[in-house]
C-alpha positions in Angstrom: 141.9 33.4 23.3 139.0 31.1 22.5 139.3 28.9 19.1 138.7 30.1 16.2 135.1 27.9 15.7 134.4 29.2 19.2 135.0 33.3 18.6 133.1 31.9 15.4 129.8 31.4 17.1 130.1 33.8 19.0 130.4 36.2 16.7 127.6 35.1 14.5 125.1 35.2 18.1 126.5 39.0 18.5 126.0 40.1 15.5 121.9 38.2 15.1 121.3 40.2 18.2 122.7 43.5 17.3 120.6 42.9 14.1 117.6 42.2 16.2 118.0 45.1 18.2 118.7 47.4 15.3 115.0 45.8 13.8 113.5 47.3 16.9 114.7 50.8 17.1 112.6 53.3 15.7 114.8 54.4 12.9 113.7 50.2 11.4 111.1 51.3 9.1 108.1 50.0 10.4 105.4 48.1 8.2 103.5 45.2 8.2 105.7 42.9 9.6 106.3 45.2 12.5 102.5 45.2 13.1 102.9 41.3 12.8 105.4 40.8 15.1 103.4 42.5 17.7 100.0 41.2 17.1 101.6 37.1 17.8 104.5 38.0 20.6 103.9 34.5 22.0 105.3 32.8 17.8 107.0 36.1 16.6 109.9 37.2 18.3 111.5 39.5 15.9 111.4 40.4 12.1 115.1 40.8 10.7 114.9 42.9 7.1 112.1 40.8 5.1 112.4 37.9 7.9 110.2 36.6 10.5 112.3 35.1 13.2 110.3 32.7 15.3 110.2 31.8 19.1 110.7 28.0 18.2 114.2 28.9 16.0 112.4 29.1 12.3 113.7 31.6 10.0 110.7 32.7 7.2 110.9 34.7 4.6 107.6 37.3 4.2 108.2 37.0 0.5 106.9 40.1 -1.9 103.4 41.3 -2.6 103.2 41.6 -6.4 100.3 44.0 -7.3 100.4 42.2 -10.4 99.4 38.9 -9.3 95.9 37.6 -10.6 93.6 37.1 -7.5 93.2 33.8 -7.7 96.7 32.7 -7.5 97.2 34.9 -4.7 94.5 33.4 -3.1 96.4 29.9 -3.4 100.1 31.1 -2.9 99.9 33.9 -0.3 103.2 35.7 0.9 103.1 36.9 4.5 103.3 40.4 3.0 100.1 39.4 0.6 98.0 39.1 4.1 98.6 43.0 4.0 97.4 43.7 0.5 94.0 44.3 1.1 93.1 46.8 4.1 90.6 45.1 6.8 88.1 48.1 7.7 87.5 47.7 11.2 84.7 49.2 12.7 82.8 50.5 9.3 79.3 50.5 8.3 78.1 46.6 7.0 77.5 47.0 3.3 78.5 45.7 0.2 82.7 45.4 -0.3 84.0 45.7 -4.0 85.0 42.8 -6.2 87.2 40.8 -5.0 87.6 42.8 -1.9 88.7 40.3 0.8 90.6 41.6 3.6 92.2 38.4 5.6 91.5 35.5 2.9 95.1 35.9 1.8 97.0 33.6 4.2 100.8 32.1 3.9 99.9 28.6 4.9 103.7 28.6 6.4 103.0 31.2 9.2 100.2 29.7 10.2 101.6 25.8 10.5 104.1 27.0 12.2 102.0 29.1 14.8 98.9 26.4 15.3 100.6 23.9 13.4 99.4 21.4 11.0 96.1 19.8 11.6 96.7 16.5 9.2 99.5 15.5 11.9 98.0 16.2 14.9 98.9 19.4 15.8 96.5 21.1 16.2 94.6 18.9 18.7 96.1 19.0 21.5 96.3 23.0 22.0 92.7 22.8 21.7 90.5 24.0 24.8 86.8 24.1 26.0 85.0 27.4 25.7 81.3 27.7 27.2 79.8 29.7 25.0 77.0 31.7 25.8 76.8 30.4 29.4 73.7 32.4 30.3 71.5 31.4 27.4 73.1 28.4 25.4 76.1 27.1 27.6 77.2 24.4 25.2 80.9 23.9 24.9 83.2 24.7 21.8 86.5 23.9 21.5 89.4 26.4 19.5 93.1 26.7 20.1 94.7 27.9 23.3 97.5 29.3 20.9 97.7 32.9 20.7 95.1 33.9 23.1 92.2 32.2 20.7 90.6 30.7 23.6 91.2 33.6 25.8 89.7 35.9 23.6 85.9 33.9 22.6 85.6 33.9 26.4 85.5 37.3 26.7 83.7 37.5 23.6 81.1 35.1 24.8 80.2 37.2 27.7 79.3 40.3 25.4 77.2 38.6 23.5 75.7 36.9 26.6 74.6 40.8 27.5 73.2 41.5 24.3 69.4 41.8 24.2 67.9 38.9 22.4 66.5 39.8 19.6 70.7 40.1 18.4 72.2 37.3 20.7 70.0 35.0 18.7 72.8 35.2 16.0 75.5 33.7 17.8 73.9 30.7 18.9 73.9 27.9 18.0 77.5 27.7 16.5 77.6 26.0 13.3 81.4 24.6 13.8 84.8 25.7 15.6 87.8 23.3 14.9 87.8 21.6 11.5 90.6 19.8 10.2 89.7 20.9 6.5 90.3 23.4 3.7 88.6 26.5 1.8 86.0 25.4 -0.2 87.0 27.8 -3.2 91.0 28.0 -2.4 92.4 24.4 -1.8 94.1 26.2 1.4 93.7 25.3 4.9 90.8 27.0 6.7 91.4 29.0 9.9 89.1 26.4 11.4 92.1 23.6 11.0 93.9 25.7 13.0 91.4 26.4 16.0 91.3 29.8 14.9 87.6 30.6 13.5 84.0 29.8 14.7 80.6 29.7 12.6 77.5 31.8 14.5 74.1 30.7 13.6 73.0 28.8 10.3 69.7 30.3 10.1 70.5 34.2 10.4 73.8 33.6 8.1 74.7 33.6 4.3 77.5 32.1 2.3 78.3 33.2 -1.5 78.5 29.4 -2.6 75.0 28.7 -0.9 73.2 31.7 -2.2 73.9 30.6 -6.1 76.8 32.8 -6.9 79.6 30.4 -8.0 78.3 30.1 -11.7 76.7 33.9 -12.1 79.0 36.6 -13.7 79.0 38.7 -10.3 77.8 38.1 -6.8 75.2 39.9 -5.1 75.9 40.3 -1.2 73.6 39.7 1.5 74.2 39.4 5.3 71.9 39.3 8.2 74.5 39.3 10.8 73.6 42.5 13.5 76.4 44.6 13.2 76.7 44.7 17.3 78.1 41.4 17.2 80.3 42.0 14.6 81.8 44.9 16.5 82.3 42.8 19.3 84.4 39.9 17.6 86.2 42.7 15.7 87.4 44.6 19.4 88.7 41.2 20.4 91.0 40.3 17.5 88.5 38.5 14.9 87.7 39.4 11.2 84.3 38.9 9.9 83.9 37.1 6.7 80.9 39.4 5.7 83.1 41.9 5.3 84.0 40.1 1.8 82.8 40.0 -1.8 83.2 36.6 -1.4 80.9 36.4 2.0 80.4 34.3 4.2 78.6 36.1 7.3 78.6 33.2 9.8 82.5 33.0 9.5 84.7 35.1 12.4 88.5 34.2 12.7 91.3 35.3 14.7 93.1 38.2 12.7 94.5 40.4 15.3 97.5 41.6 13.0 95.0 43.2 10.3 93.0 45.1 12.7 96.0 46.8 14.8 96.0 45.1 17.7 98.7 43.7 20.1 97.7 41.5 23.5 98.9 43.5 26.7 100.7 41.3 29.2 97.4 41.0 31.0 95.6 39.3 28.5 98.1 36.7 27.1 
C-alpha cells in the first residue's frame, strides 16, 4: 500500500479529473464559460463550477456579474462573467447601439495577462509576428500576437479585404496601429492592443467618440463610416468591431472570438 501522502496525491489528481470530466458532460450546465473554454482551447483547458482552469496550471475564479454594478466600475473591475453581460450582435445592420451598449469593452485584465501576458514586462513581445497586410494593394507589415490564432486569423482576413473592390478596401489601409503597450483612454485598463490582439483600419474613413467632441456633452451622437463588408469580414474571423458601441470607435477591431460563438477547428489553430 503506497504512503499515506502518496494515496494523498493521488487522490486529489483523481478526483480534479473526475471533476473535469463531469464539467464536460452534457448534464454541466452550459453558459458562458463553456463558450469560453472553447473559443481559447490553446489557454483554457477546462472550467471547474465558476473556475477557469488553465493550460499553464492557473486556477481563476470568473467571479459574479452583478446587474447592479454602475457601468463605470464595471468598466474598471471586469469579472470574466461581466465580459458576458452585454450581448455582441454579430452580423446586424450598422446603426446606432443604445447608451452604454458596449458588447466586449468589459474585460477581466486577469484572463487576458494570463493568455497574452503582460505587456509592461515583456510579454507580450516576443509572441508577436509579422502580418503582410493587404499584400496586393498596400503590403506593409503589421505585427499582433501569435497567441490564440491572432496572427493566423488577420491573414486570412487580409486576403478578403485584398478582394474587395476599392472603393471599400480603401478603409483598411493604411492601419493606424497594431501592438501598443498602453491602456484605454477612458477606462485606465489595458487595451487589447497591449496584448497584440486589436488593429486600427484607416484614420481618414474612421471616428472615435473622444475625437468627435462627445466626452463633455450630456449624450453622444454616433457616426461611423466604416463599409459594413469589412466589418462582416473581421466579425466571421473572430474580431469585434468597436463601432458597434455607444462609446465608438469605428477604426478599432479586436480579437473576441468567445462573444461571437466561435471555436478554432483543429485546422485553423
Amino acid at each position: 500500500m503506497p504512503p499515506p501522502k502518496a494515496r494523498s496525491a493521488r487522490n486529489n489528481v483523481a478526483a480534479l479529473a473526475a471533476a473535469l470530466a463531469f464539467a464536460a458532460t452534457p448534464a454541466f450546465a452550459a453558459d458562458a464559460l463553456d463558450t469560453l473554454v472553447a473559443a481559447y482551447p490553446d489557454t483554457i483547458q477546462a472550467r471547474l463550477g465558476n473556475d477557469l482552469i488553465l493550460r499553464n496550471g492557473a486556477r481563476l475564479d470568473a467571479g459574479v456579474s452583478d446587474s447592479a454594478m454602475p457601468f463605470d466600475i464595471v468598466l474598471t473591475h471586469a469579472s470574466v462573467r461581466d465580459m458576458f453581460r452585454i450581448a455582441y450582435p454579430t452580423g446586424s445592420p450598422l446603426t446606432a447601439p443604445a447608451e452604454n451598449f458596449d458588447p466586449g469593452r468589459f474585460r477581466n485584465k486577469a484572463l487576458f495577462d494570463a493568455m497574452y501576458g503582460d505587456c509592461r514586462k515583456g510579454a507580450v513581445t516576443r509572441n508577436l509576428a509579422s502580418v503582410v497586410w493587404l499584400p496586393k494593394h498596400w503590403g506593409h507589415q503589421i505585427e499582433v500576437t501569435r497567441v490564440n490564432g491572432v496572427a493566423d486569423r488577420l491573414r486570412e482576413i487580409s486576403g478578403e479585404i485584398d478582394a474587395l473592390p476599392d472603393p471599400i478596401r480603401r478603409a483598411a489601409w493604411p492601419t493606424a496601429g497594431t501592438y501598443a503597450c498602453r491602456g484605454v483612454a477612458d477606462a485606465n485598463q489595458p487595451s487589447m492592443h497591449a496584448y497584440g490582439a486589436a488593429v486600427d483600419l484607416n484614420l481618414a474613413v474612421s471616428n472615435y467618440w473622444l475625437w468627435d467632441g462627445s466626452k463633455n456633452s450630456p449624450g453622444i451622437t454616433w457616426r461611423n463610416r466604416m463599409p459594413k463588408q469589412i466589418v462582416d469580414i473581421f466579425e466571421r474571423h473572430g474580431f469585434i468591431w468597436g463601432g458597434r458601441w455607444y462609446h465608438y470607435d469605428t477604426m478599432h477591431f479586436e480579437y473576441r472570438p468567445e462573444l461571437l460563438g466561435l471555436a478554432p477547428t483543429p485546422a485553423s489553430r
